[in-house]
N, C-alpha and C positions, 0 to 999 in steps of 0.2 A: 202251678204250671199254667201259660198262658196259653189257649187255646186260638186258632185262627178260626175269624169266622167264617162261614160256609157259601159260597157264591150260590145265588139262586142257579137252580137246574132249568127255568126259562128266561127269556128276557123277553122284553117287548121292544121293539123298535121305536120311537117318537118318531124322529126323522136323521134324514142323514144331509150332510151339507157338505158342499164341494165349492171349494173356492179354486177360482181360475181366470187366467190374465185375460184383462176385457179384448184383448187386440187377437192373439192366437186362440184363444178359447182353451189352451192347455189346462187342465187339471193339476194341478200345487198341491193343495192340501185335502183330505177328503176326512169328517170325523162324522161320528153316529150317536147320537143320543139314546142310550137306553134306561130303561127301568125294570126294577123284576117282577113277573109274568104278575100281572091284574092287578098290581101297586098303581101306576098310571104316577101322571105325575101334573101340579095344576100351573095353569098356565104361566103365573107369577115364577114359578119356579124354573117352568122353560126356557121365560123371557132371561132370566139369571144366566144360564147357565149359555144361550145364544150371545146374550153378550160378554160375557166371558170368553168365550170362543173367539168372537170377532176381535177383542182385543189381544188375546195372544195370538194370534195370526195377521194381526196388523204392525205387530212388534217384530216378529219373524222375519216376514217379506218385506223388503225393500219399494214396491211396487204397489198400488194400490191394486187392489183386485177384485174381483163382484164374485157373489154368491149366488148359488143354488138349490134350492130343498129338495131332496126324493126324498119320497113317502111309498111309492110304489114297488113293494116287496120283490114281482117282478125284473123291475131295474135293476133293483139292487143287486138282485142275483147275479144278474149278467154281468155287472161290473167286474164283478170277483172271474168270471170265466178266463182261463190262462190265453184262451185264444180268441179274446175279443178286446181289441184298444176303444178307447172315449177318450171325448171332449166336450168341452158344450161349445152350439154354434152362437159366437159374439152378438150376432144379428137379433135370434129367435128366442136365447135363451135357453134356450131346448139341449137334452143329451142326445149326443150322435154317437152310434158304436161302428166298428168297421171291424174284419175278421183278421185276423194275423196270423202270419203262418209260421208254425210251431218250431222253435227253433232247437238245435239238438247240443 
């Protein structure tokens, strides 16, 4: 009998990376690196697995498009909130959120 194996009960975040078109700042692709809770994972491995990333997401989209790292657990959160949209601003880089109003 084949057993499945068991997903770790934490993870850690590395980071998470959001690809978006340099002219609108929209948000396309958004993915999260994780690892299970105090495994960590060493840089050489990161590096792999960022560029792996960047090339299926280069194959995807039609458009070239720039990236961005959060790391700030914070952020992250808020991302996920039903009633807050994002973008990052073209100019700064930076994630911008604005409030939206809940639709029924």
């Amino acid at each position: 009998m084949d057993e499945t194996p068991q997903a770790p009960e934490e993870l850690d975040v590395i980071w998470t990376r959001l690809f978006y078109d340099p002219e609108s700042g929209q948000v396309v692709h958004m993915n999260t690196l994780v690892s299970p809770h105090g495994a960590g994972l060493d840089q050489k491995r990161i590096d792999q697995e960022a560029k792996s990333l960047e090339d299926a997401v280069a194959q995807r989209y039609e458009k070239t498009l720039k990236s961005v790292d959060i790391s700030d657990e914070k952020i992250l959160t808020r991302t996920l909130e039903s009633n807050t949209a994002f973008k990052v601003d073209p100019e700064t880089g930076q994630l911008v959120f604005e409030e939206v109003e809940a639709t029924e």
